[in-house]
C-alpha positions as CSV (number, residue, x, y, z in Angstrom):
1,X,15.2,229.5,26.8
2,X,12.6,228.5,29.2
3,X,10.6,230.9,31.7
4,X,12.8,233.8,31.4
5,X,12.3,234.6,35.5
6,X,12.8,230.9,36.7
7,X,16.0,231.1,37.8
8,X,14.4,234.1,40.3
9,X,11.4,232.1,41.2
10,X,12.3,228.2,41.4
11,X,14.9,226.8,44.0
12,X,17.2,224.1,42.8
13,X,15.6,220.8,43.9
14,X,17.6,217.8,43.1
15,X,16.8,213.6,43.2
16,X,16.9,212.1,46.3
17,X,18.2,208.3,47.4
18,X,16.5,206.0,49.7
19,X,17.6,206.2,53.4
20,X,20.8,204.7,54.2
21,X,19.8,201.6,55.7
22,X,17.5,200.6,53.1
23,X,20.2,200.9,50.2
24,X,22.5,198.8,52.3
25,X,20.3,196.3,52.1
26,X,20.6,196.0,48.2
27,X,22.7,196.3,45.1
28,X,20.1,198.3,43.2
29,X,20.3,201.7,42.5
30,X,18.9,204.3,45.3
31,X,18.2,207.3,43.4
32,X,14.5,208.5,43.2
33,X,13.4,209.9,39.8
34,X,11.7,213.7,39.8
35,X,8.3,213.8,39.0
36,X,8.2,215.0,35.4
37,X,6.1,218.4,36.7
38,X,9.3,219.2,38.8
39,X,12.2,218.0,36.2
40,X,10.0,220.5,33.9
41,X,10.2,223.3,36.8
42,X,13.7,222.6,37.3
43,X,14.4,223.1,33.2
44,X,12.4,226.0,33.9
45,X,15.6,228.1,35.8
46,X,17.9,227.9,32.8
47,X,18.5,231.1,32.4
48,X,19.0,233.2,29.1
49,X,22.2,233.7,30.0
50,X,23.9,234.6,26.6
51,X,26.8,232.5,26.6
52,X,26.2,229.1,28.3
53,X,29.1,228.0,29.7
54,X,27.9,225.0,30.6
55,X,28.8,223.8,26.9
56,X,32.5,224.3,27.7
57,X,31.8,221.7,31.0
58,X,30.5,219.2,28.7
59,X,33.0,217.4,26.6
60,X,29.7,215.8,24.6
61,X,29.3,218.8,23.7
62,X,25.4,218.6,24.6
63,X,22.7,221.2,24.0
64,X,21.8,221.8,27.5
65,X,19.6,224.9,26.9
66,X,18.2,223.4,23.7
67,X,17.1,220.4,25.5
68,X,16.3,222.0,28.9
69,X,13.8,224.3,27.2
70,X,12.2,221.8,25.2
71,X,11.6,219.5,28.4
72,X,10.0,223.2,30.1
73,X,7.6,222.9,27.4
74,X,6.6,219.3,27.7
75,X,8.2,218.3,24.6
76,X,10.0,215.8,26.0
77,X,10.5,213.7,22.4
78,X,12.3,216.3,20.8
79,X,14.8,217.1,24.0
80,X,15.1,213.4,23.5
81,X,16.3,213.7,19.7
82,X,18.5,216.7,20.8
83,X,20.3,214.6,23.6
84,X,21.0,212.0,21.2
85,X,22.3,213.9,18.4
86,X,25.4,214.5,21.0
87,X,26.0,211.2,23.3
88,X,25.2,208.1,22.3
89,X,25.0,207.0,26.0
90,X,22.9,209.5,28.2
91,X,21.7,206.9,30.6
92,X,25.6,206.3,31.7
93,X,26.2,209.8,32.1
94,X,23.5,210.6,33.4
95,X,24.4,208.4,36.7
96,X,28.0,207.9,36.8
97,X,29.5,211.3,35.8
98,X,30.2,214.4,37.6
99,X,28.7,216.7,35.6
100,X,31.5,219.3,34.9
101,X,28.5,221.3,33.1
102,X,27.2,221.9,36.2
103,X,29.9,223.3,37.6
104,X,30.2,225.7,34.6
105,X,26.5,226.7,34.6
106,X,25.8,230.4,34.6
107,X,23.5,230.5,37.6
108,X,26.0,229.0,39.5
109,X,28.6,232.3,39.7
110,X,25.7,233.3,42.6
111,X,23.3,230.8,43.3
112,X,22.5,227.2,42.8
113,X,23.4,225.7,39.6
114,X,20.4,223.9,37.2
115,X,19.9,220.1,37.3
116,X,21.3,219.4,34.3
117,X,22.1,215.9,34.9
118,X,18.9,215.3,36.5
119,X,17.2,216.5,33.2
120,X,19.6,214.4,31.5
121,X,19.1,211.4,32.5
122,X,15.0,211.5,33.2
123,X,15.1,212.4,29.6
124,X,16.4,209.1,28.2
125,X,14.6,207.3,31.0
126,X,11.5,208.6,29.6
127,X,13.1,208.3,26.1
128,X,13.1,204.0,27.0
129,X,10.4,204.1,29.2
130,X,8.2,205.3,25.8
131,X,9.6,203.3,23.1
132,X,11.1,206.3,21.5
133,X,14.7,204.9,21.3
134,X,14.8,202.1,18.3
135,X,17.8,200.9,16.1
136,X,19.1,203.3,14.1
137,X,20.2,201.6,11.0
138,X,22.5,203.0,7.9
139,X,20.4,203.1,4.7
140,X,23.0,201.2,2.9
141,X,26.6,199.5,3.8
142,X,30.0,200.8,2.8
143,X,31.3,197.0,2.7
144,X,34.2,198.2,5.2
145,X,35.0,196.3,8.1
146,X,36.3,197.9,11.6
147,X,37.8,196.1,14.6
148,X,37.0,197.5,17.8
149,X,39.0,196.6,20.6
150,X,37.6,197.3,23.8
151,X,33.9,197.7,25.1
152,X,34.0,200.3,27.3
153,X,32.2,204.0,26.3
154,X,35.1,205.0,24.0
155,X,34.2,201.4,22.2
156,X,30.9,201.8,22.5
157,X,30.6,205.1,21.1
158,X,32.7,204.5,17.9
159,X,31.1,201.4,17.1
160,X,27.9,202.6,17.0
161,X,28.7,205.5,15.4
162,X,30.6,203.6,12.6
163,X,27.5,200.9,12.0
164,X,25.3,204.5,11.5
165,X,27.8,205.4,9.2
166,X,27.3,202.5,7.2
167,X,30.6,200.3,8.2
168,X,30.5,197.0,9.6
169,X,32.0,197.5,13.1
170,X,33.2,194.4,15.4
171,X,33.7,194.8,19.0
172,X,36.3,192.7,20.7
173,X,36.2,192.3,24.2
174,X,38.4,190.1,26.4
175,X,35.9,189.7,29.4
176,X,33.2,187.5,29.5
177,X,30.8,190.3,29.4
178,X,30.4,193.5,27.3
179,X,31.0,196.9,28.8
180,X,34.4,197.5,30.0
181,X,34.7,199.7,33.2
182,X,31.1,200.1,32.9
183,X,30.0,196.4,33.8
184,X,33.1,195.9,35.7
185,X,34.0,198.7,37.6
186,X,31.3,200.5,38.5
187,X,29.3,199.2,41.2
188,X,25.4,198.0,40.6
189,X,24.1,200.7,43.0
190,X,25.6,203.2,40.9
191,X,24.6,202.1,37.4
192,X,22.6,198.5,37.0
193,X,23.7,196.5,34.1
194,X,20.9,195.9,32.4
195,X,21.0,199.8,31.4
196,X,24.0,197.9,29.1
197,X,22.4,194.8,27.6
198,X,19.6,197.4,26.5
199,X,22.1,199.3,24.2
200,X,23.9,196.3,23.0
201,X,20.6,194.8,21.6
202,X,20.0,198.2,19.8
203,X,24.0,197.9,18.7
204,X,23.7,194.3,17.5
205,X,20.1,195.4,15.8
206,X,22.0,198.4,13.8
207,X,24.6,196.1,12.8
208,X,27.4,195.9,15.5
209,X,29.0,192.7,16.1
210,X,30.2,191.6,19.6
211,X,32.8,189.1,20.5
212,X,33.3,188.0,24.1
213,X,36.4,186.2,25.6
214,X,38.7,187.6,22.5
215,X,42.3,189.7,24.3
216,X,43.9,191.1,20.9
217,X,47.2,190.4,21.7
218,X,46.8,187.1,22.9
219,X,44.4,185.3,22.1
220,X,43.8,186.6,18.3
221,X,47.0,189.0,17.5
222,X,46.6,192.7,15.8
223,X,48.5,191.7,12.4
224,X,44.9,189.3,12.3
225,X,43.1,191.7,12.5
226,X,44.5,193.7,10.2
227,X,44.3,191.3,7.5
228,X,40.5,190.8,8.2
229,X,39.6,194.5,8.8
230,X,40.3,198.0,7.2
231,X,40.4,199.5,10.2
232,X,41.6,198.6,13.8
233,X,40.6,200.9,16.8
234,X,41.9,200.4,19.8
235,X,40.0,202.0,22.8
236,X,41.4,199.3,25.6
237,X,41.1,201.6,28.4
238,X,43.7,202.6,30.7
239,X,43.5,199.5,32.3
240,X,47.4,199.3,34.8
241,X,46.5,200.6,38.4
242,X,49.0,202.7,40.4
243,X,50.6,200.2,43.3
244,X,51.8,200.8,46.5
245,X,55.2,200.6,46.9
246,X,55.7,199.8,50.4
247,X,56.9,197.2,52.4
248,X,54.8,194.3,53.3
249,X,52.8,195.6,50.1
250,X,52.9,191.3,49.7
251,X,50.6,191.0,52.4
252,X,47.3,188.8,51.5
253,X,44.8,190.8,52.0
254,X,46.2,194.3,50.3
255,X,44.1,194.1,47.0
256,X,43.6,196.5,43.5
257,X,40.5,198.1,43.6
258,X,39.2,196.4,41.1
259,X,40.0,192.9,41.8
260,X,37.6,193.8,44.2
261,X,34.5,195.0,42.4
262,X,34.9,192.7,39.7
263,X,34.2,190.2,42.0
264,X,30.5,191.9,43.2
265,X,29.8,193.0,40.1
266,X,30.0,189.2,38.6
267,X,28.4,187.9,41.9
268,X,25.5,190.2,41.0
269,X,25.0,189.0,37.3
270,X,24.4,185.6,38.8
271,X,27.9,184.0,38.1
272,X,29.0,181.4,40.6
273,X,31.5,182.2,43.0
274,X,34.2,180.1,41.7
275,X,34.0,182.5,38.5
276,X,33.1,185.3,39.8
277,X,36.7,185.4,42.2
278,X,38.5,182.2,40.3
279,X,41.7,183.1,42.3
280,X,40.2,183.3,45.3
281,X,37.2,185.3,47.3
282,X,37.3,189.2,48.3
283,X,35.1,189.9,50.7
284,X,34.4,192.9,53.3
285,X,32.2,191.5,55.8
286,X,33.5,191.5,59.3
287,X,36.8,193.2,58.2
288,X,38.6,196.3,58.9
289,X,38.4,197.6,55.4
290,X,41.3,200.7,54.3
291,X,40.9,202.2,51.2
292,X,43.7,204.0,50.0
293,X,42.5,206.6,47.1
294,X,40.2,209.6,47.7
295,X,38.6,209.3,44.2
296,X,35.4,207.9,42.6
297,X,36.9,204.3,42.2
298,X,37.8,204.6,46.3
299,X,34.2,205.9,46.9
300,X,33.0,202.4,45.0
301,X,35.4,200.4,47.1
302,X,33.5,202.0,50.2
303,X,29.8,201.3,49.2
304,X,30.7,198.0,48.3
305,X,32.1,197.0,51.5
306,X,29.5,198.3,53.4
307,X,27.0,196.7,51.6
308,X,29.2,193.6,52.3
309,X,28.9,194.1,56.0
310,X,32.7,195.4,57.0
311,X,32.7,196.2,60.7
312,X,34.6,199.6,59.9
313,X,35.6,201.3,57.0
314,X,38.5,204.0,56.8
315,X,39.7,205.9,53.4
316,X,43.0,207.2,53.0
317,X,43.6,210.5,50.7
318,X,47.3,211.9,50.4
319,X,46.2,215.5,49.5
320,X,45.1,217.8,52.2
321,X,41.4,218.6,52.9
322,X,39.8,220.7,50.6
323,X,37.9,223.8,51.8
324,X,34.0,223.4,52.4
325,X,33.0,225.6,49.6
326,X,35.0,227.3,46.6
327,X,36.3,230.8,45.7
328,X,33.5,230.8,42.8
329,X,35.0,234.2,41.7
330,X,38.5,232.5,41.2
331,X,37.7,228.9,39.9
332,X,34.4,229.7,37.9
333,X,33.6,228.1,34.9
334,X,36.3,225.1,35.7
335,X,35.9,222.4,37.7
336,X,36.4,223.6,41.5
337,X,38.7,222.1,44.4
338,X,36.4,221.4,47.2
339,X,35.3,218.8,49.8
340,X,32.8,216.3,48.3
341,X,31.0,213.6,50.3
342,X,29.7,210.6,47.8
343,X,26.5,209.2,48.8
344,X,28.4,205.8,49.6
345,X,30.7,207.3,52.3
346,X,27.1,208.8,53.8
347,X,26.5,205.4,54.1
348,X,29.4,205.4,57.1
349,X,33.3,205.9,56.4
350,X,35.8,207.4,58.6
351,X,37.9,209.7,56.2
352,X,41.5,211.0,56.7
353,X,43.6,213.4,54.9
354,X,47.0,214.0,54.0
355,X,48.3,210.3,55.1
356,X,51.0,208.2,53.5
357,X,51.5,204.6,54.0
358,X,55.0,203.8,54.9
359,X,54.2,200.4,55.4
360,X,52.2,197.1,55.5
361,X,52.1,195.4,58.9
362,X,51.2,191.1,58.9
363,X,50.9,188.4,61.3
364,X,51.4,184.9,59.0
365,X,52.0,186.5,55.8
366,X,48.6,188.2,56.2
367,X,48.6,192.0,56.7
368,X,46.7,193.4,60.3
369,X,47.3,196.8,60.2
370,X,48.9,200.0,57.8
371,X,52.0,201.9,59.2
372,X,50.8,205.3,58.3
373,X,51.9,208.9,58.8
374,X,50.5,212.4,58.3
375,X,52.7,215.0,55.4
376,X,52.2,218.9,54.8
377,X,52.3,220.5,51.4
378,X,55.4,222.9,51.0
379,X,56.2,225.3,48.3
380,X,59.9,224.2,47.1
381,X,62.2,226.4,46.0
382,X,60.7,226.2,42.4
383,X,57.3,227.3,43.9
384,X,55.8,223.8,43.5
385,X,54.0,222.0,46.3
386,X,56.2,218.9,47.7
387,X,54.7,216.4,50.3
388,X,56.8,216.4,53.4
389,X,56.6,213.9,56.6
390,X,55.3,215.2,59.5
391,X,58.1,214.4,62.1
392,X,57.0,212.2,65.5
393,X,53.3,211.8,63.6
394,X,53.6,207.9,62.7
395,X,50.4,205.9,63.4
396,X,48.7,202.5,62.4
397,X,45.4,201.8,61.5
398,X,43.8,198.2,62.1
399,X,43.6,196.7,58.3
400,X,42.6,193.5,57.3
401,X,41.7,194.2,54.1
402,X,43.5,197.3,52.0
403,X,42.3,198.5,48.6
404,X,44.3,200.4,46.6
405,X,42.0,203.1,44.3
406,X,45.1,205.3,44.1
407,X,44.3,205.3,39.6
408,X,45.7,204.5,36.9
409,X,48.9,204.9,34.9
410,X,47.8,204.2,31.5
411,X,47.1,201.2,29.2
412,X,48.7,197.6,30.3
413,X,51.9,197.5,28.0
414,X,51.2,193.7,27.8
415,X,48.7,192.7,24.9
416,X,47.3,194.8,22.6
417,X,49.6,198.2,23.1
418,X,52.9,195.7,22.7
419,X,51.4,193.3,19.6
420,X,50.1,196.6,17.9
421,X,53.7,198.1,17.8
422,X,52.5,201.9,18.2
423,X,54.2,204.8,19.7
424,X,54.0,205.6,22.9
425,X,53.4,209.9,24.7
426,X,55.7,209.9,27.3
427,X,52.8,209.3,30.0
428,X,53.1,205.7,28.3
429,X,49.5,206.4,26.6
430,X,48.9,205.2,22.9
431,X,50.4,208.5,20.9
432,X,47.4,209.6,18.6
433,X,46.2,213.5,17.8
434,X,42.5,214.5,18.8
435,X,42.9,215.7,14.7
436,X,43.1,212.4,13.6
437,X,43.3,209.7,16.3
438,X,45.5,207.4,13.8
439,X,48.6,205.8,15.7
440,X,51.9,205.5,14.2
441,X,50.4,202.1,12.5
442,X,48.9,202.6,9.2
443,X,45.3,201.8,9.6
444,X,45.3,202.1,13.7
445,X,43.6,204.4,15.1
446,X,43.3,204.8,19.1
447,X,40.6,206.6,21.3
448,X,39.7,207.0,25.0
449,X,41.5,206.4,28.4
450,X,44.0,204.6,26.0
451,X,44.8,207.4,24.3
452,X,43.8,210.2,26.6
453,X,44.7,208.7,29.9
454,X,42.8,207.8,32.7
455,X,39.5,210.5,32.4
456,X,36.0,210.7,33.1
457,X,33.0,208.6,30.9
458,X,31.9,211.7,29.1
459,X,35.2,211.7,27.3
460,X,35.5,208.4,26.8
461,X,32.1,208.9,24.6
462,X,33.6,212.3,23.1
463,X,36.6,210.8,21.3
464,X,34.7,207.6,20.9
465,X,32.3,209.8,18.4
466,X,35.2,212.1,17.5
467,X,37.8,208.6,16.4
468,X,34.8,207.2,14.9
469,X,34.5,210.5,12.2
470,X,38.4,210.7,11.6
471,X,37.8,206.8,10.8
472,X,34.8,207.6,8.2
473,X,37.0,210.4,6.5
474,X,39.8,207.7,6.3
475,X,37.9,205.0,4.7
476,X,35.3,207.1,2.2
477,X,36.9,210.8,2.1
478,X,34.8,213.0,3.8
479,X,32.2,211.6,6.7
480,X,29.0,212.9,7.6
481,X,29.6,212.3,11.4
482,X,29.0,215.1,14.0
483,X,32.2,215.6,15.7
């Protein structure tokens, strides 16, 4: 551990963004960096707490108090070496996620949790920063070739894990660009894109091959593959979005989410506008923007249009309000039910609760406004909560642009899932065991949202590692891979 009284003596003191009108201003990222004094003061308030339960919040399975004690100490190489040894991709997760292992931190039963992913990711900022991080390469080859399809974490994460193994990994990505829901679906305030090119140059230098512009399934079909790989992996993502099923749902203007900030997110890696929205521009500015979805991929939807210049923004969550602050004594170590505020809806949202959309209102096959109406949450008679309409409590809300960030159902059936002929869990997810992660298909194996179901990047990462192991022990009988 650290100072054994820090927890006593050092209040939690987080990173701070750039004042709201400033970040508006630009698609870079807002959040200031500790200085390394204080990120070593905050390390300095893990406590010796016996059990850290922070390890069952992290599905990476990092060695918070290992590294937060070694960054107390100044030795900021070796907390780099431990982070590593768990998660391939600290700089991702130490923006975009929500850090569970917060949540399950000891000192947070009575007091303010420790900064974990503040350590986290000034660690591997520093890592960069010094030149510590280099390719690592295998010693020797195995001669076995693996097909990965997809780029997001999951892809990421077995890829590299399998060229450090000594295989000769392939990533196939259908975009234009690599990175998945990383490049394309999280916004550039959040998590710039060049944090991505960085780790595909040391991929390509430790032997990971990247193909753009390839959809497996329709472009370049899985029996292909097979015949030119050992191994296919298919980490795809749960890419098929949750639709409103309204009327007027037809409407122009009543958009996925991520048709949305695919568009930005191209715009800001310099693509013209006619490829950046080929089927035609989406655009916030000067519009009544509704976002319907209370999640993450909602709160992107918000910064995004703000930053575009919408004249008002409203977001739309069916579930009730959460309380302020959780019961810590009932939901402690798991991941709490309570009322979050992102930093983008700071920036200026108006949010509503427990509303359904009954319908999409339009003037010239364009929508103007949402039909909406307010539901309470009733125990049935089987003691499970059921949404019920609030009689006389219809409104509308002025729309001319809706985004729907209600999630995802699972992978798109069309493609890869269909051409790779593998069973389906009856969530529609690619059927594979977190023993094993082969598929039904002999020599498919599956890993990620595509096999797990929509979830958060740090998993993505964990059964990227994880699928990437079960692959080694399939091709060589036995695998030195840390699962």
């Amino acid at each position: 551990m650290g100072k054994p009284t820090g927890f006593l003596e050092i209040e939690r003191h987080d990173r701070t963004y750039d004042k709201v009108g400033a970040r508006l201003k630009t698609w870079k990222e807002f959040v200031k960096p500790l200085p390394s004094a204080e990120v070593g003061q905050q390390a300095a308030r893990c406590m010796d707490c016996g059990i850290p339960f922070c390890h069952q919040g992290c599905p990476v399975n990092n060695q918070i108090p290992d590294f937060n004690n070694l960054v107390y100490r100044d030795q900021w190489r070796q907390a780099l070496e431990n982070l590593q040894s768990t998660n391939n991709f600290p700089e991702f997760t130490g923006r975009v996620c929500p850090a569970p292992c917060e949540t399950s931190c000891t000192l947070n039963i009575d007091d303010n949790p420790v900064t974990i992913k503040t350590i986290e990711c000034q660690i591997v900022d520093r890592g960069w920063e010094e030149a510590w991080i280099t390719p690592q390469m295998s010693p020797r080859g195995t001669g076995k070739r693996i097909a990965v399809v997809g780029s997001g974490p999951a892809g990421l994460a077995c890829a590299q894990q399998l060229a450090r193994a000594g295989h000769a990994p392939t990533v196939f990505e259908k975009s234009d660009r690599i990175g998945g829901l990383l490049r394309y679906g999280i916004p550039d305030f959040k998590m710039e894109k060049h944090l991505i090119d960085r780790r595909i140059r040391q991929m390509e230098a430790e032997g990971v091959i990247f193909r753009t512009g390839f959809e497996v399934g329709v472009t370049v079909s899985v029996q292909r593959l097979l015949d030119d790989y050992d191994v296919l992996v298919m980490a795809g993502g749960a890419e098929a979005p949750r639709d409103l099923e309204v009327p007027g749902r037809e409407l122009a203007g009543v958009h996925y989410a991520m048709e949305f900030l695919t568009q930005q997110n191209k715009r800001n890696a310099g693509d013209a506008e006619a490829v950046a929205a080929p089927t035609g521009t989406l655009s916030a500015a000067g519009k009544h923007v509704v976002v319907i979805g209370g999640g993450d991929t909602g709160s992107d939807c918000i910064g995004t249009s703000n930053r575009q210049g919408a004249a008002s923004v409203t977001q739309l969550e069916i579930m009730p309000q959460p309380p302020e602050r959780e019961n810590k004594a009932l939901t402690w170590p798991d991941w709490p039910l309570k009322l979050r505020t992102s930093s983008s809806q700071e920036e200026g949202c108006e949010r509503d609760f427990a509303v359904i959309t009954r319908q999409a209102v339009g003037k010239d096959s364009r929508i103007t406004a949402l039909e909406c109406a307010r539901v309470e949450w009733v125990a049935g008679a089987d003691g499970r909560m059921q949404m019920r309409e609030v009689e006389g409590s219809t409104f509308e809300l002025k729309a001319d642009l809706v985004l729907l960030a209600m999630g995802f159902t699972g992978p798109r059936a069309a493609g890869l899932v269909e051409s790779g002929a593998v069973e389906l869990d009856p969530r529609g997810n690619v059927k594979a065991s977190v023993a094993d992660y082969q598929t039904s298909v002999r020599n498919i194996f599956a890993c990620g949202d595509m096999r797990r179901g929509q979830s958060l990047v740090v998993w993505a990462i964990r059964e990227g590692r994880q699928c990437a192991r079960a692959v080694d022990e399939h091709l060589m009988g036995a695998s030195k891979l840390p699962r």
